[in-house]
C-alpha positions in Angstrom: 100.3 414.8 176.6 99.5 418.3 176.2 100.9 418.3 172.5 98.1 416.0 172.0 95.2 418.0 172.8 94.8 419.1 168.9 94.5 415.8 167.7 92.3 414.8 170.3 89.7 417.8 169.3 90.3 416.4 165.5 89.4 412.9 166.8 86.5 413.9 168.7 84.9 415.6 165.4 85.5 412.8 163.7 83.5 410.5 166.4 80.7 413.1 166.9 80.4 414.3 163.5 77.5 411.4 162.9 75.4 412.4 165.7 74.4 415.5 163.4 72.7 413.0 161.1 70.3 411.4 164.0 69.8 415.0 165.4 68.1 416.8 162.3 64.7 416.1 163.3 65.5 418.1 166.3 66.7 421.7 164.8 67.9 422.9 168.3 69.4 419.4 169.2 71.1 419.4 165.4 72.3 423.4 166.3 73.9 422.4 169.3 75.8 419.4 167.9 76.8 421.5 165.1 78.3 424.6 166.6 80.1 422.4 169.5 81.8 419.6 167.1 82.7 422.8 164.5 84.6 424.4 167.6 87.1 421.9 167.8 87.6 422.7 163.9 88.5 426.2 165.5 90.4 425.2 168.7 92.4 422.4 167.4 94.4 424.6 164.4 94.3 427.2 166.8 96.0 425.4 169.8 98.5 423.7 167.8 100.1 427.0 165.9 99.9 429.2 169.2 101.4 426.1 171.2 103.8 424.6 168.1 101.9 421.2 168.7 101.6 420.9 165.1 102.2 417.0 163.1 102.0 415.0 159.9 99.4 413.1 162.3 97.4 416.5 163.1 97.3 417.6 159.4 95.8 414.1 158.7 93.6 414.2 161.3 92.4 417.6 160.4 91.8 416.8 157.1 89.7 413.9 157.5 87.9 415.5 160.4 87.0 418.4 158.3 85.7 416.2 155.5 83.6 413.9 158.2 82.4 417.3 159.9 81.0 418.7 156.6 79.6 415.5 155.0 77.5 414.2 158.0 76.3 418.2 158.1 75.6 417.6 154.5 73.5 414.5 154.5 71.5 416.0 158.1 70.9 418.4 155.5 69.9 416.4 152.8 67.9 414.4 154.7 66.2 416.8 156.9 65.8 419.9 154.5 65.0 420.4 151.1 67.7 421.0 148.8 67.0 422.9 145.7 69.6 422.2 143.4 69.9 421.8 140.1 71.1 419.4 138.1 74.0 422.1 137.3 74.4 422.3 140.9 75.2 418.5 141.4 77.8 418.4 138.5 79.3 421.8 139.6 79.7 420.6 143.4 80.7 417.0 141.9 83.7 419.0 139.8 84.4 421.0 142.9 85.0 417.5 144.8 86.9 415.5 142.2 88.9 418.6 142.0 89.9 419.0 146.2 90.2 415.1 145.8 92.8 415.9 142.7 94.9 418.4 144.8 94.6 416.1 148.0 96.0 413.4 146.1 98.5 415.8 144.2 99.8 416.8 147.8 100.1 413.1 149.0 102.2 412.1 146.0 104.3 415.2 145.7 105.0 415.8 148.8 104.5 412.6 150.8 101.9 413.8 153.5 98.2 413.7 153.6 96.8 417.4 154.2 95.5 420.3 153.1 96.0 423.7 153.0 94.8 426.4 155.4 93.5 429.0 152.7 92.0 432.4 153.7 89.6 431.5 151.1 88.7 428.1 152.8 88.4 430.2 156.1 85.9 432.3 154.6 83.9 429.2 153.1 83.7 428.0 156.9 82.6 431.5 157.9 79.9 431.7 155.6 78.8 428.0 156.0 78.6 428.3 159.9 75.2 429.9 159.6 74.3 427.7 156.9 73.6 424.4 158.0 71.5 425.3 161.2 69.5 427.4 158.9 68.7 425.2 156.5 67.8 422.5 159.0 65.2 425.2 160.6 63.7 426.9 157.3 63.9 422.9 155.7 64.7 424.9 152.5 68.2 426.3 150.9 67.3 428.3 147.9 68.8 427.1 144.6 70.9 430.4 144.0 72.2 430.0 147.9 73.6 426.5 147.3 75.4 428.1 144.1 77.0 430.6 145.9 78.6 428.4 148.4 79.8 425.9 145.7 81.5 428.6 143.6 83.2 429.9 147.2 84.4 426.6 147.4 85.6 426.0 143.9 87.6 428.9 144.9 89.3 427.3 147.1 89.6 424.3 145.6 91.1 425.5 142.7 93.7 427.6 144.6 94.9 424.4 146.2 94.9 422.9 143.4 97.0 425.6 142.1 99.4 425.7 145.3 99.6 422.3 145.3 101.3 422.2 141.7 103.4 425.2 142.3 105.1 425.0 145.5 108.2 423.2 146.5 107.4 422.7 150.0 103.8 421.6 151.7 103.3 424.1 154.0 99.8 423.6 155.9 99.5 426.7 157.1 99.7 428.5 153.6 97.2 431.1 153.5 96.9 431.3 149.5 97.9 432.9 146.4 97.5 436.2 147.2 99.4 436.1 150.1 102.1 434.3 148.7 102.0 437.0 145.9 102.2 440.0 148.5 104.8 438.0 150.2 107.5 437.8 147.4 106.8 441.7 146.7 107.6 442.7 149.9 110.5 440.7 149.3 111.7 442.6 146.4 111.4 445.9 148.0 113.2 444.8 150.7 116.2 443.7 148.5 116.0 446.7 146.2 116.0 449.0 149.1 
């Protein structure tokens, strides 16, 4: 049972994920929901590499728990606050999407698993967006030049999936990126030239 606790925390953000939609007219009700449904994002990847509890279900579950976590936080967002964007700013984040949804896909058929990779530079996007979301629902603005920071952040990311996702042999959900792969084979080297 204890194996399970992961995927429990995954299914609960999935569940209360929409209660951030019926709690933006209430910033500290919408700040509470948030921070408490994004801590299973944190305890459940956490618990299930520290404890080996990880799965093909857990990945999945991850996955769409993330995507249900950050959507419902986007439309409390879009519905509560006013978004400056541009129309550059739709297509951009539109291409960002269609290209996650192309190395999502890419994973699925390649390597017969639905996930997604744990990228420093995705880790960094959920950094930086923690603050985000509460604050926008409080100040009912994000500037224009805000939102286009965040979306090239996670074009970043999407695009080093993307890459990954073409260029490995083996999914490996806990990959933490390029660069890492990069410093990885050096070390490698030295090791078999020394």
């Amino acid at each position: 049972m204890k194996k399970q606790i992961p995927n429990i925390l995954s299914s609960s953000r999935i569940v209360f994920s929409p209660a951030m939609v019926f709690a933006r007219s209430s910033p500290h009700c919408f700040a509470f929901i948030y921070f408490t449904v994004g801590m299973t994002d944190m305890l459940d990847g956490y618990l299930a590499r520290k404890y080996h509890w990880e799965s093909k279900l857990g990945v999945t579950l991850e996955m769409l728990a993330d995507a249900t976590y950050f959507l419902c936080a986007f439309i409390a967002i879009a519905l509560g606050a006013k978004l400056h964007m541009t129309t550059f700013a739709w297509f951009y984040g539109a291409a960002i999407l269609l290209c996650r949804l192309i190395s999502v896909i890419l994973i699925r058929l390649k390597f017969k698993v639905w996930g997604e990779m744990h990228l420093a530079s995705m880790k960094m996007l959920g950094f930086l967006v923690l603050p985000l979301f509460p604050l926008a629902i409080y100040l009912q603005r994000i500037p224009a030049s805000i939102v286009i920071f965040y979306l090239t952040v996670f074009a970043i990311g999407s695009l080093e999936q993307l890459v990954l996702a073409l260029k490995l042999k083996e999914f490996d959900s806990s990959c933490k990126g390029l660069y890492f792969i990069y410093k990885e084979k050096k070390k490698n080297k030295e090791l078999i030239a020394g």
